[in-house]
C-alpha positions in Angstrom: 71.1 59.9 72.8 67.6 60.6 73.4 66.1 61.2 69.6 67.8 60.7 65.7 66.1 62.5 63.2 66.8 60.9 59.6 66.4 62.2 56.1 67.4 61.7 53.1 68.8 64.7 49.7 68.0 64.3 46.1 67.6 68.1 44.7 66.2 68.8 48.0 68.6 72.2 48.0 65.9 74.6 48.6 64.3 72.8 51.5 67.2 72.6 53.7 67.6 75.5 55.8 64.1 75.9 56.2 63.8 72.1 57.1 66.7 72.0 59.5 65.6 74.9 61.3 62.0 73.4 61.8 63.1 70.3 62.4 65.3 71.6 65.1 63.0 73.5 66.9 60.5 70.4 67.3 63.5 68.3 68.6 63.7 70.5 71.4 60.7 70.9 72.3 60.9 67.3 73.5 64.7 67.0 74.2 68.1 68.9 73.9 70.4 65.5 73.6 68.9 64.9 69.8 70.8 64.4 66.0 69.6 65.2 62.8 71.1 63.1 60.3 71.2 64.0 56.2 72.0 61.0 54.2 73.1 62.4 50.4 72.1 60.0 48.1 73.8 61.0 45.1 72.0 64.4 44.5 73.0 66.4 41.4 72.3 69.7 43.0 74.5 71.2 45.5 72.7 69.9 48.2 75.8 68.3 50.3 77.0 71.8 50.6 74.6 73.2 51.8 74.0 70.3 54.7 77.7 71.1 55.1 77.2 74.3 55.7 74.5 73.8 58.5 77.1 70.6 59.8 79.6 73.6 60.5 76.9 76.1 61.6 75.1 73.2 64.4 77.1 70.0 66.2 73.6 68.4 66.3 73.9 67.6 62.6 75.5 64.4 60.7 75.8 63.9 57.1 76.4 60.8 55.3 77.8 61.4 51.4 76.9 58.5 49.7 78.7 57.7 46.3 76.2 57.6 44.0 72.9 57.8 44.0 71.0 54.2 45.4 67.7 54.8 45.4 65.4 56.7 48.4 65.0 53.4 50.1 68.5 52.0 50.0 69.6 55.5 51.3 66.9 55.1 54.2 68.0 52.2 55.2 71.7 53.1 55.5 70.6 56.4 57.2 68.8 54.0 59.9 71.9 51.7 60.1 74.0 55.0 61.4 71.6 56.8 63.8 72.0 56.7 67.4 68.7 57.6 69.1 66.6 56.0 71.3 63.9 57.4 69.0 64.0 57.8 65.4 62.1 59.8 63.7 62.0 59.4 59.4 61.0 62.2 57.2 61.3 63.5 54.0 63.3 66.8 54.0 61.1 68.7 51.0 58.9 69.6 53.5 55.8 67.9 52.1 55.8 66.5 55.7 55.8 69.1 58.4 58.5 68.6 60.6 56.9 69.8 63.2 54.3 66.4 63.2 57.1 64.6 66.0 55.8 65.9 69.0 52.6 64.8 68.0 53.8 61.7 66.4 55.9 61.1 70.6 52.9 61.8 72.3 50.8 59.3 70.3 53.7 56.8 71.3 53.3 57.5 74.9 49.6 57.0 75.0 49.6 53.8 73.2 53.1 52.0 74.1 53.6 51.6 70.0 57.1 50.6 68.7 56.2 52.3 65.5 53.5 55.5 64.7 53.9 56.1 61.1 51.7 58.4 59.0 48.8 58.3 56.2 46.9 60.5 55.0 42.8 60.5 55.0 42.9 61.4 51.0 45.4 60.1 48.6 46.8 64.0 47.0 46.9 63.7 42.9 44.6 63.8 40.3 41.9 61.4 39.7 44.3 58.8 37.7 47.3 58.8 41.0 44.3 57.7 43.3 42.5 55.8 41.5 46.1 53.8 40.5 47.4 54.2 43.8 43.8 51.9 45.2 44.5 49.2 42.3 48.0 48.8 43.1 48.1 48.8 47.6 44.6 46.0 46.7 46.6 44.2 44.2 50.1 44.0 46.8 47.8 43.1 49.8 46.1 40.2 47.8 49.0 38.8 46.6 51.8 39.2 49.7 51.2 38.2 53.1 51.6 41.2 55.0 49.0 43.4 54.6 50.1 46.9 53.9 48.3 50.4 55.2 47.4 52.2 52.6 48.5 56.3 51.6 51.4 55.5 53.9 53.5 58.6 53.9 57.4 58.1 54.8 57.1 60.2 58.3 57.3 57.8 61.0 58.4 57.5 64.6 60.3 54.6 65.3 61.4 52.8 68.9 65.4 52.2 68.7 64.3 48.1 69.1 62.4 48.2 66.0 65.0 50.3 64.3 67.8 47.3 64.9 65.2 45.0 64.0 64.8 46.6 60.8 67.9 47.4 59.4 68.5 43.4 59.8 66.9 42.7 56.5 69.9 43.1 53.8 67.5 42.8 50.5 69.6 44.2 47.6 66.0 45.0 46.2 64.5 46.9 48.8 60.7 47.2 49.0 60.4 50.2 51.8 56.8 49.1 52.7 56.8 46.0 52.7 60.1 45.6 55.1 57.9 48.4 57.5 55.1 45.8 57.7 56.8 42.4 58.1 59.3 43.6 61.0 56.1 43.7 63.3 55.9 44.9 66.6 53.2 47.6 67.2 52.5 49.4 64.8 49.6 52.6 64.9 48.3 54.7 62.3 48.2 58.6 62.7 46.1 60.7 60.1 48.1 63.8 58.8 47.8 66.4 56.1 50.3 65.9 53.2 51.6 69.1 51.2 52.5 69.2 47.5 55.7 70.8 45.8 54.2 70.7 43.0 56.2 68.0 41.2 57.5 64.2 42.2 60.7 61.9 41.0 58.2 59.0 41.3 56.8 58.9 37.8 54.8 56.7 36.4 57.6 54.1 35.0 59.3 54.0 38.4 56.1 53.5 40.2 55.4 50.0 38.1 58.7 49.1 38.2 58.5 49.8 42.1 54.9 47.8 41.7 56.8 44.9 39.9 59.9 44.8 43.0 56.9 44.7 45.7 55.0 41.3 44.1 58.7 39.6 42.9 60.3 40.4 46.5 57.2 39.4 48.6 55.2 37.1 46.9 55.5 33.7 45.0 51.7 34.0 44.0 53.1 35.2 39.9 54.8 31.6 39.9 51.8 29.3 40.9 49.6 31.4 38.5 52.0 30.3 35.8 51.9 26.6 36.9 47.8 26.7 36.9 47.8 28.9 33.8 50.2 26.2 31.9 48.2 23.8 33.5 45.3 24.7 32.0 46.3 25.4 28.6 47.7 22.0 28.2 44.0 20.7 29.6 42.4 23.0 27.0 45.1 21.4 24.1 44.2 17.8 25.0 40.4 17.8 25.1 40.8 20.4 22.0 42.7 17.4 20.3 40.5 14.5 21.1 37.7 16.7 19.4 38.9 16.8 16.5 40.1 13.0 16.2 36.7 12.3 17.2 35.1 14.5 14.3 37.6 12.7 12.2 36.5 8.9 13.3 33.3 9.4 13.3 31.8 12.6 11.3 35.2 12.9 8.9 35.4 16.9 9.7 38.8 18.2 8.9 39.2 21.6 10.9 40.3 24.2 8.4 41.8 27.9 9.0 44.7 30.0 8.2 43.7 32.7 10.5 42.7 30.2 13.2 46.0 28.8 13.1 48.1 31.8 13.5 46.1 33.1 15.9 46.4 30.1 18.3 49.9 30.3 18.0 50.6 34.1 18.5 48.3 33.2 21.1 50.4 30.2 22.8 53.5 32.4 22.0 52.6 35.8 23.5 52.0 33.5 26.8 54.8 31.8 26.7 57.3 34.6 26.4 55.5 36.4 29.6 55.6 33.0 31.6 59.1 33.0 31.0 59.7 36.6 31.8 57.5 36.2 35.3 60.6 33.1 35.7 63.3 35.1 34.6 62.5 38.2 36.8 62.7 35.8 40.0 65.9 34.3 38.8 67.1 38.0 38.5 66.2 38.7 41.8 68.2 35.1 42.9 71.1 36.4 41.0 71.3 40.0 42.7 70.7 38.5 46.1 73.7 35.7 46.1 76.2 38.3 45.0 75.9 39.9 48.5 77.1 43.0 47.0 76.4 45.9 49.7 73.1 48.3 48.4 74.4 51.1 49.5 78.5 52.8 49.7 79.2 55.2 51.7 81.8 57.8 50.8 82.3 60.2 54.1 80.8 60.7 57.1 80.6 63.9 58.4 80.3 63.6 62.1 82.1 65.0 65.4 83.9 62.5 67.8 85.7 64.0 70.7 85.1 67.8 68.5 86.4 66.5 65.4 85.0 65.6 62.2 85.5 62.0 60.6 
């Protein structure tokens, strides 16, 4: 098969005609042996029936129903896992992403012999406090990991099937989309493309730290050696602290005085302590969640024709 097209449903029920009918019509304008795969990833509306609606309606369409819902980028990865293409191209289905970006997204392969062409946009969309955020938090993950990471990276990508197998090898239980793009390697070029809005997003501000927190934990051990240097120095700053004031003892007889002083110092010491500890305990969390080796993603029916017949 010449080219998979992959995307994944959460409420995405309105978009779905209209996407599989653009998305179609840009497959073929590069090839008529192509697949477009929905992966369901839980969605509460009434998307799966309507993808099985257009399953029935067109043989180039697959479905995967997963049980629940995962995540987007535990469902991306198990969509990648299934396709069959030579070619892959990843996209959202809300149509923030114009389908019809793949021919240009093939030709740009062709000209530069890329594994990967994956799209950003010139101007972060939101208000002034997304952007602004958005800056502080791709500097603050490219300081701390070791893969640097484009920034305004939008999920529609084009993908060689070598990358694709090459990627779908990681098996993190706490997937960090981005960051798995990045470290895979290969060749990797950047196209510019206009973004759309639908007005609203599942990514609020709560999910995007805790997304913020799973990029440093799963890429970085930088949070740990800032704890060592930070215990470090406080234990500097409490012996030389303690030395001055036996020495004001000895020689001057200065007793240090201070009820405020004192509980200060040790809300102080204690406030630090707890978040050290936390910084520890979310890496042992991630340990704990990785040696279960449970899978991230289940996978309740495949809808998909072998020999005319659906599985």
């Amino acid at each position: 098969m010449k080219l998979s097209i992959v995307t994944t449903m959460y409420c995405s029920a309105p978009y779905l005609q209209e996407f599989h009918a653009r998305a179609s019509t840009a497959a073929r304008q590069l090839t008529d042996d192509y697949e477009i795969v929905f992966v369901n990833d839980g969605s509460p509306d009434n998307a799966l029936e309507v993808a099985v609606a257009l399953y029935e309606g067109d043989e180039k369409v697959r479905i995967i129903d997963l049980s629940c819902n995962f995540g987007h980028h535990k469902a991306i990865m198990t969509g990648l896992s299934q396709v069959h293409g030579e070619k892959v191209f990843l996209i959202d289905c809300d149509l923030e992403e114009a389908p019809e970006l793949l021919p240009q997204f093939c030709q740009m392969m062709q000209q530069t012999g890329a594994d990967v062409v994956y799209g950003v946009q010139a101007t972060r969309k939101g208000d002034w406090f997304e952007r602004v955020s958005g800056d502080l938090c791709y500097g603050l993950l490219n300081r701390l990991t070791k893969c640097s990471l484009p920034r305004n990276v939008i999920t529609a990508r084009l993908m060689s099937r070598r990358y694709v197998e090459s990627l779908v090898r990681h098996r993190d239980r706490e997937i960090f989309l981005l960051g798995l793009w990045a470290i895979t390697g290969y060749q990797q070029v950047p196209m510019t493309v206009v973004k759309g809005s639908k007005g609203s997003t599942t990514y609020n501000f709560s999910r995007k730290l805790g997304m913020l927190v799973n990029a440093i934990t799963s890429f970085s051990n930088k949070p740990l050696i800032v704890v060592f240097y930070l215990g470090t120095l406080i234990s500097s700053a409490a012996v030389i602290a303690a030395m001055v004031l036996v020495i004001r003892r000895l020689a001057y007889g200065v007793y240090m005085s201070g009820w405020p002083s004192l509980i200060v110092s040790i809300w102080l010491l204690g406030g630090l302590t707890i978040f050290c500890l936390g910084i520890i305990g979310i890496y042992l969390a991630k340990v704990f969640t990785e040696t279960k080796d449970r899978p991230y993603t289940v996978i309740r029916h495949l809808y998909e024709r072998e020999g005319g017949s659906q599985k």
